[in-house]
C-alpha positions, 0 to 999 in steps of 0.5 A, spaced: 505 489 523 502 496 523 510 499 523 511 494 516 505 496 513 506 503 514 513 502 511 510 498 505 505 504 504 509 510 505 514 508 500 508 509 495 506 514 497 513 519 497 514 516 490 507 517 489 507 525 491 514 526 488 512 524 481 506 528 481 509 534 483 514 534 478 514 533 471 521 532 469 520 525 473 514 524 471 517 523 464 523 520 466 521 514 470 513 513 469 515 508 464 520 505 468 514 504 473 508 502 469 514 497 466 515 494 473 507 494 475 506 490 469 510 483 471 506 479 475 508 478 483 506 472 483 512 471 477 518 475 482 515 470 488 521 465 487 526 470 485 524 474 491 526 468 495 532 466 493 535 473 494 532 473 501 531 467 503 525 463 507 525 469 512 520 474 515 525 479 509 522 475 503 515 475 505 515 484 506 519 484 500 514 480 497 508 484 500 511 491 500 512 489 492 504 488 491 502 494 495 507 500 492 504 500 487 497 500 488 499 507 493 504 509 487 498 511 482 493 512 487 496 518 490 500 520 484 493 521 480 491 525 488 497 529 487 496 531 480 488 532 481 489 538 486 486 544 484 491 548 482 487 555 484 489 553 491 496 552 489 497 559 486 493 562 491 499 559 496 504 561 491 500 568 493 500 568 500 507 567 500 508 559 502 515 556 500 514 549 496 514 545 501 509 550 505 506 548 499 507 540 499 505 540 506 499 545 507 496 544 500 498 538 496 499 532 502 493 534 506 488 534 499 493 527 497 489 524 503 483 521 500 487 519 494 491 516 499 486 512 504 482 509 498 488 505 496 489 503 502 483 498 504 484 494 497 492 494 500 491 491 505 488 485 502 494 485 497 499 486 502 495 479 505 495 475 499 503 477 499 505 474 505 501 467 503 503 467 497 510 468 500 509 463 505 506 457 499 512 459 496 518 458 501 517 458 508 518 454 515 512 458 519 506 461 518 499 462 516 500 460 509 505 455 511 499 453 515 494 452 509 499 448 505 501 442 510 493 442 511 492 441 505 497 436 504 494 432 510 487 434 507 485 437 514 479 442 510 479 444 518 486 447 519 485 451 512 479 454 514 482 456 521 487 460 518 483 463 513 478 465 519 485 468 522 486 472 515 479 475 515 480 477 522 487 480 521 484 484 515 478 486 519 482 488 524 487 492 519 481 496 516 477 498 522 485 501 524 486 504 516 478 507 518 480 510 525 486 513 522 483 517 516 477 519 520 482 523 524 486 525 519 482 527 514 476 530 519 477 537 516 473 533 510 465 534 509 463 528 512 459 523 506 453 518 507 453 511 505 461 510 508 463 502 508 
């Protein structure tokens, strides 16, 4: 679960950096991308089915289309937020592009970054379940829809206890992996 969910989150992330480092693509494809972020996913669930099938390949396709989003815009505004005094001060130093995509924007686009990060992790959940109401032949929310056909209040509060663990579990993985990425930061009182 972990490799998908970093594949789901890094394509928003790489999408996100490109775009808020260059203007020209800003240009280009921000509309595009608002456009597609405005269709509701619950409208691309069938579609996605039948170009998928009922598989695990319907259900990340579905997930990783409610969550690139959210990664997208969180770390395109973390990209165009940098201060730009740090930049020219790298430009300065002598530091390449990259050096600076690696030493000064990616580092600064972290906090943007895990910010969206808790919220997609229950957006990629809602997109699993709601690939599996759809069409599926095993899985939790397939699990919900054959309790509730069979009025077993029971069953359903089972696998929506599991969801909470997994989420729970997710975080607290989300949690241990910014505090030691982003331990170079001030630490801040009142943390969730």
């Amino acid at each position: 679960p972990t490799r998908r969910s970093s594949d789901l989150t890094s394509s928003g992330f790489v999408l996100g950096l490109a775009l808020g480092r260059s203007d020209r693509l800003t240009a280009i494809f921000q509309p595009f991308i608002v456009a597609a972020n405005s269709v509701p996913r619950i409208a691309l669930a069938p579609i996605i089915i039948l170009a998928f099938g009922l598989g695990d390949a319907s259900k990340i396709v579905t997930a990783w289309l409610v969550v690139v989003f959210l990664v997208f815009f969180n770390t395109f505004e973390g990209a165009r937020s940098v201060d730009r005094d740090h930049i020219s001060a790298a430009r300065l130093l002598g530091a390449s592009e990259w050096q600076i995509t690696r030493t000064v924007i990616i580092p600064s686009t972290m906090a943007w970054l895990f910010a969206s990060l808790t919220p997609a992790i229950s957006f990629a959940l809602i997109g699993v379940i709601l690939g599996e109401f759809i069409g599926a032949q095993q899985g939790i929310g397939r699990m919900i829809i054959e309790a509730e056909a069979r009025g077993e209040a029971a069953g359903m509060m089972v696998a929506v206890f599991v969801l909470m663990i997994v989420g729970v579990v997710l975080a607290g993985i989300v949690r241990r992996v910014q505090a030691y990425l982003l331990r170079w930061r001030p630490q801040t009182v009142g943390n969730l």
